[in-house]
N, C-alpha and C positions, 0 to 999 in steps of 0.2 A: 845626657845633655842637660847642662843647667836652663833656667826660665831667663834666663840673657840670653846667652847662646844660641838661645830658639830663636829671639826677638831680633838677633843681629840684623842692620841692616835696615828696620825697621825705624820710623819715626814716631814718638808718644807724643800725644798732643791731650788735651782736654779740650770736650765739645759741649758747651751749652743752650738748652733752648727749649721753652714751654716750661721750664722748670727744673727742668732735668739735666743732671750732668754725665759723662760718664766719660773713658779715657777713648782716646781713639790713637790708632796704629795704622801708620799710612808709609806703603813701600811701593816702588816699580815705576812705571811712567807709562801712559796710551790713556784710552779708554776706560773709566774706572768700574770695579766692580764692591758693590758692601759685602763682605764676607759675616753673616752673624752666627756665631760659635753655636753650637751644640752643651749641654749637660755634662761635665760640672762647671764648665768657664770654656776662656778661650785656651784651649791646651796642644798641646804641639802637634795632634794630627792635623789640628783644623789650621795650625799655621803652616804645616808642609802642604796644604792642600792650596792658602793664599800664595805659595813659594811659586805653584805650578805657575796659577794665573797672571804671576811676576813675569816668570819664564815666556810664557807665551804674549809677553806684550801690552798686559792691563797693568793700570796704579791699582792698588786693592787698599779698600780700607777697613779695619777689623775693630769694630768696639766692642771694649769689653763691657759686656750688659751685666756679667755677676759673675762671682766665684770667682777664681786665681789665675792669674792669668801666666803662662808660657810652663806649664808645670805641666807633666805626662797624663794621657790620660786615665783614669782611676773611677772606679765606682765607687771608693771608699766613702764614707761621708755626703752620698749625693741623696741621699734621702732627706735630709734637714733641709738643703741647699734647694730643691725644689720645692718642697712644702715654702721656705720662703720668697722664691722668686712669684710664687702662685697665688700668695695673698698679697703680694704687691699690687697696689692698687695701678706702676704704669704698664706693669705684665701683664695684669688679668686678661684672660682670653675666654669669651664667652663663644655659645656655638653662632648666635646673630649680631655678634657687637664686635667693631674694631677695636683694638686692644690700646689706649693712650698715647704705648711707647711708638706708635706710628707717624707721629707727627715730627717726633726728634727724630726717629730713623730718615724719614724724607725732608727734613732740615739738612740733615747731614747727607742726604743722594745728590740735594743741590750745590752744596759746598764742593762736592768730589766733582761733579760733572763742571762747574766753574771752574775748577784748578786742575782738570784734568783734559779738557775735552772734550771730541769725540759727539756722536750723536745724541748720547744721553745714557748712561748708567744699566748694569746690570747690578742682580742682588739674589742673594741663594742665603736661604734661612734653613737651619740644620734643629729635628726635634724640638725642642722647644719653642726653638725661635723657626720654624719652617711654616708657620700659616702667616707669619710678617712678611715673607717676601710677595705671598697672593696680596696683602693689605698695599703692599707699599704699590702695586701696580694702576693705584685709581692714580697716579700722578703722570702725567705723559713724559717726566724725566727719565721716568724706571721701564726700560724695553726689554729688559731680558731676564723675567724674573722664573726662579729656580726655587722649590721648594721639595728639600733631600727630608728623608722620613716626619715628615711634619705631625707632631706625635698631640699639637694641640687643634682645636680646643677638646673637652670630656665629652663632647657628645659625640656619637659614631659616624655622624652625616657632617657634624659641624665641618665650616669654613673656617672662620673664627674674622669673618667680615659683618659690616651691619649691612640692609636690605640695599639701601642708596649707594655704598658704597662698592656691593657686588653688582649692582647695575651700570657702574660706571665704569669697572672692569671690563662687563659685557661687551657694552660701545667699544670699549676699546678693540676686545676679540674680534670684534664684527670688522674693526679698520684695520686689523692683521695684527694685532700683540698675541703671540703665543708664550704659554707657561707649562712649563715642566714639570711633573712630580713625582718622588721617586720612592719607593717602598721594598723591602723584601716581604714577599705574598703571606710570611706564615712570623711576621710582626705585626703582635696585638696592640701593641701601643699606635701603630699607625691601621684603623681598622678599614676591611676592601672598601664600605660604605662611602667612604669618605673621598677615595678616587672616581668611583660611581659617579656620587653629587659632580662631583668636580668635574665629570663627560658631561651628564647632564644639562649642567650651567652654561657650559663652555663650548662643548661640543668638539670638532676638528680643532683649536684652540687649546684644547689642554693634550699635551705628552704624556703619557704616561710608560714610565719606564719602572715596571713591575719585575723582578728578581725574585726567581724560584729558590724558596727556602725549605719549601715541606717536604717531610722525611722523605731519604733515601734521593733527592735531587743529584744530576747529575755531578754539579760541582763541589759536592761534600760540605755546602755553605750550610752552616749549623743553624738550631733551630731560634736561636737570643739573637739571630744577625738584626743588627740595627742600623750601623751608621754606615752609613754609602759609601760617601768619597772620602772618608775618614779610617775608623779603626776596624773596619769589616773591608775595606779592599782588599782584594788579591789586587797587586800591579802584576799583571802576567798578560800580554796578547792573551786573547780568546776566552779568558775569564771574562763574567757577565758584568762585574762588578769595575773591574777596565773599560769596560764598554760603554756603561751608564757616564764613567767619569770622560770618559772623548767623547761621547755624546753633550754633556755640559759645555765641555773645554770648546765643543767646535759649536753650538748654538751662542758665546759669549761671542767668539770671533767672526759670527755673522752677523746678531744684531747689534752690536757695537761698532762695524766696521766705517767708514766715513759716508755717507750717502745717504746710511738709513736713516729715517724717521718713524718705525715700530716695529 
């Protein structure tokens, strides 16, 4: 499949704001959800994965934060690609600092929930970009937020929130916002510590949907499994990895649905 072909169906737009520009792809119609790519770009698992939340009734909007966009995905090359997205000063993710790009990310959660609807916005952050969807949640716009192997910041405990702004998260866990976060148990890049922190903080608030990767596991899921709802699904009933992804698909279709407010 060519990087059209993937796109079909999809609208390109350009989004600007706080300085920053970058493209944005808007498909579907309901209740919107930010889809932000994973490592190396926005590449066509993570668009068959916005195709579902088509399916099931949300607008999805997908900016491309870096690398290529609608192209398969590849590890080739992804070493450069991170080393640059990482000294970017709107990426940086430190383990007690919110990361710049969050201010444009919920620029653009109010634009979708204005043209789209609905109670207010979900958002699922994939590896790199997976501690932006806990950031994007100090906004009462953003109710359903999703963070699939969130492989930043480098420290083992890190959030990659600053103090004030995971306090305001808190408030909000305390009035009912719950957050998801999803790992396979024997992925170094996303370490246990950091879903710990994450109970810790949170408490009955944070999901954790932990997938058994370490040797000999029943579902033969290898020991590099990283990406969730993307290029490590089995789509198979009864697979773990189907399960985390209806577990996402049906928390988007309750906190999005009309009535609610978090």
């Amino acid at each position: 499949m060519s990087s059209d072909d993937a796109l079909s169906g999809f609208d390109r737009s350009t989004f600007q704001h706080d300085g920053m520009t970058h493209e944005v792809y808007r498909g579907g119609a309901g209740p919107a959800v930010i889809v932000m790519h994973e490592m190396p770009g926005l590449h066509q698992g993570v668009i068959r994965f916005a195709r579902r939340l088509i399916d099931a009734g949300h607008s999805v909007y997908m900016p491309s934060l870096f690398g290529r966009v609608g192209e398969p995905y590849t590890r080739k090359g992804m070493l450069p690609l991170i080393l640059g997205a990482c000294v970017s000063r709107k990426f940086t993710v430190f383990a007690d600092r919110t990361s710049r790009i969050n201010s444009w990310l919920l620029a653009l959660a109010h634009k979708a929930h204005a043209e789209s609807g609905g109670p207010g916005v979900g958002a699922i952050g994939m590896c790199f970009s997976g501690s932006f969807a806990l950031a994007m949640a100090i906004d009462d716009t953003v109710l359903a937020p999703v963070m699939s192997q969130p492989a930043l910041p480098a420290g083992r405990a890190g959030l990659g929130v600053g103090p004030a702004d995971l306090a305001t998260i808190k408030t909000r866990t305390a009035d009912g916002l719950c957050v998801i976060g999803m790992r396979f148990t024997n992925d170094r890049a996303v370490p246990a510590q950091r879903f710990t922190r994450l109970r810790e903080e949170l408490g009955d608030a944070f999901i954790a949907v932990e997938i058994d990767s370490s040797p000999g596991n029943p579902h033969g899921i290898g020991q590099g499994a990283h990406s969730v709802v993307t290029e490590d699904l089995v789509d198979e009933p009864g697979h773990p990895t189907r399960a985390a992804l209806d577990q996402v698909m049906a928390f988007f279709a309750e906190r999005l649905k009309p009535g609610r407010t978090t």
